[in-house]
N, C-alpha and C positions, 0 to 999 in steps of 0.2 A: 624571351618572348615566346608564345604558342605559337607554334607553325602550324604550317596549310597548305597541305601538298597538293598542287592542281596536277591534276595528269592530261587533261586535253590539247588538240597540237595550236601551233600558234600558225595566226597572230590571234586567235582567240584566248588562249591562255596569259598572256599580256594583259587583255583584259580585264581579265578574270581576279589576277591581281591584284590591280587595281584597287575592284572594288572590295578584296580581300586585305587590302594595307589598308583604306579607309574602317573597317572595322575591326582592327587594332590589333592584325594579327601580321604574322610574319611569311608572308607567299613563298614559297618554294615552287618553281616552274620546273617540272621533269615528265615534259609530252614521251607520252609513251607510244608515239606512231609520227609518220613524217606523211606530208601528202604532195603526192607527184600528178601532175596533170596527166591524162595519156594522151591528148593530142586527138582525140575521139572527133570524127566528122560527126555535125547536127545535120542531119536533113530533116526539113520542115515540110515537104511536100504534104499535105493533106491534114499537118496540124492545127488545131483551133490555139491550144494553148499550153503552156509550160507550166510543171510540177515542179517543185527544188524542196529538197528534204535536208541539206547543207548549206552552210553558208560556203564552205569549201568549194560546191559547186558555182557559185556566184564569184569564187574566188578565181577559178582555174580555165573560164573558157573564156575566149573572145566573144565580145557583144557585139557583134554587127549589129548593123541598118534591119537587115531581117527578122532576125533576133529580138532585140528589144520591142519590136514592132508590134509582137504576142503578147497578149497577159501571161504575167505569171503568178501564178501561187503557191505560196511558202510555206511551210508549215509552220512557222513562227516566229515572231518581231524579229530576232536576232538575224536569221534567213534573209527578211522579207526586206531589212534596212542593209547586207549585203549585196544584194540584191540590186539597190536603187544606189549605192555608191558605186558599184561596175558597171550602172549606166542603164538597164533598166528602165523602165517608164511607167508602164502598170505593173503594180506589183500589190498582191492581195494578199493577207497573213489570215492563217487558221487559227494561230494563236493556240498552235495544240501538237499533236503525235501525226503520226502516219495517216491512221486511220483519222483522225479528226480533219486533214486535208482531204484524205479522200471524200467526208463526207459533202463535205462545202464544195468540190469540185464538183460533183456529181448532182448537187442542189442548183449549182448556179450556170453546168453548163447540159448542151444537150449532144447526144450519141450522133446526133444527125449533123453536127455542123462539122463533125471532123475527128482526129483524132488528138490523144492527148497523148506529151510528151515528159517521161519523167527523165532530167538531169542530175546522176545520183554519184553514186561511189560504189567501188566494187563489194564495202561490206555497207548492208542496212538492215536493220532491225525489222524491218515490217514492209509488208510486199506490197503497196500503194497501187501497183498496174493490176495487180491478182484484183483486188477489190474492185478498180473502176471498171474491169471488164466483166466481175460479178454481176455491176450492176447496167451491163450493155453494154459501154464503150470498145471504141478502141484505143487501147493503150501501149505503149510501148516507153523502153527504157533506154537511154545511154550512158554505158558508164563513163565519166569526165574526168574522173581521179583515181586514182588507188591511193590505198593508205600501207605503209608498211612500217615493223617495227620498229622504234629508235632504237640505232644500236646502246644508248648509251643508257638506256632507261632501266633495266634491269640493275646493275653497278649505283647508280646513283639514287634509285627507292632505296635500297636497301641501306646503303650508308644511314639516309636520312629518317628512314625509319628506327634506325637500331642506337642514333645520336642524338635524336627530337622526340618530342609529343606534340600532339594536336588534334589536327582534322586531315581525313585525305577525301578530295571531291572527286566524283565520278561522273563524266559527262554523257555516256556510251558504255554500251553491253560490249562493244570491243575493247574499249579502252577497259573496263575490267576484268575481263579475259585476260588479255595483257599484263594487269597487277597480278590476279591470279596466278601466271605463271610464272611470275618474276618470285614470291614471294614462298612459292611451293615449297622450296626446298632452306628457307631461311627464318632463322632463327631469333627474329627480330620480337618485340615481347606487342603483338598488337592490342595490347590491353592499353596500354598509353595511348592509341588511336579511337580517334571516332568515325565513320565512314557516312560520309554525307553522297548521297544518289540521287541523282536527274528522275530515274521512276525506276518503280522495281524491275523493271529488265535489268539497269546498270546495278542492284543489288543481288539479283539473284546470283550470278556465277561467285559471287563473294559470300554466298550465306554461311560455308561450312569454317569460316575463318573467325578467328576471336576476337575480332574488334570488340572494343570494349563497347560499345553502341554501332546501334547502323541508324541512320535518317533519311527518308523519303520527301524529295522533294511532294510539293500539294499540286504543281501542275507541272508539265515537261520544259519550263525557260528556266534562264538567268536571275529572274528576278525571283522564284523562287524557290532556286537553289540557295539564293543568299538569305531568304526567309528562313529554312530551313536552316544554315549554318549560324544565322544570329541565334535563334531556338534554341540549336545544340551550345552555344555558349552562354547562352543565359543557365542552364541546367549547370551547365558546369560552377556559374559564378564568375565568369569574365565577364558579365556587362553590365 
């Protein structure tokens, strides 16, 4: 059977599976990062409303009375339904990147009622506080997590790369990063791979590598990464 290497960390990669076995391929789960909470204090004082660019971050902090009490806005569905299962109450999805929450945050709130608070991780793709304070705010950031590398992820791409074919998904510019470096110095023929990306950020650090195709997801979710990966198998003749 064609495999399908997910490299994002769980319990989203569980996921990811999932809907990866439902369209008839064979999941391989090898997260290439582990996430640790840091235990980070929230203060709220002068907040109007909460940012979250992770569902990780919905994962890793305690929701107080205070807490929930905020709007929050996600940057999308996946975020935004993490979000409302740790208890959460308002919770608005941009349904997009970074910058696509900043812009909706910035449409729908105003500079004057207070400050906004982004709950993030110590690596992110895109500076979401830089922008709302571009456009007046006050912004500020706390990191809730760190991500570090799985030790086992290096050893185990490679095996599966050098004893399989298929597809490998890219959820994150770090989580490629991470393949990237794993893969540097091995000998694995990635011509029998196809490399499916969340958006060209998770494509670029992988451009100089010979996957035998690369695919861009059409928008930054889940649903269509999986758009993208049915695509790349219909091309092949799997569906």
């Amino acid at each position: 059977m064609t495999a399908c290497i997910i490299t994002r960390t769980l319990p989203g990669a569980d996921v990811t599976a999932e809907a990866v076995r439902a369209l008839g391929l064979a999941p391989v789960v090898i997260p290439a990062a582990q996430i640790y909470a840091t235990g980070a204090e929230i203060v709220l004082e002068g907040v109007q409303a909460l940012l979250m660019t992770s569902a990780a971050a919905a994962r890793t902090i305690e929701v107080t009375d205070a807490i929930k009490a905020l709007p929050l806005y996600a940057v999308g569905d996946a975020t935004a339904e993490a979000a409302l299962t740790a208890g959460f109450e308002t919770v608005i999805s941009a349904g997009g990147d970074g910058a696509t929450l900043a812009v909706l945050a910035a449409d729908r709130m105003s500079p004057r009622r207070g400050a906004l608070l982004h709950l993030r991780g110590q690596e992110v793709a895109g500076d979401v506080t830089g922008m709302l304070r571009a456009c007046g705010f006050e912004a500020r950031h706390i990191e809730v997590y760190t991500t570090a590398d799985h030790p086992d992820f290096p050893a185990r791409l490679r095996e599966t790369l050098a004893s399989a074919h298929g597809f490998v998904l890219i959820h994150s510019p770090a989580g490629a990063r991470r393949l990237g470096s794993a893969i540097a110095d091995s000998d694995a023929d990635l011509r029998r791979w196809q490399l499916i990306g969340l958006s060209a950020a998770c494509l670029k650090p992988l451009e100089t590598y010979d996957f035998s195709s690369k695919h861009m997801a059409e928008a930054p979710d889940e649903a269509a990464l999986m758009a993208a990966l049915r695509e790349a198998m219909t091309q092949e003749g799997l569906e």
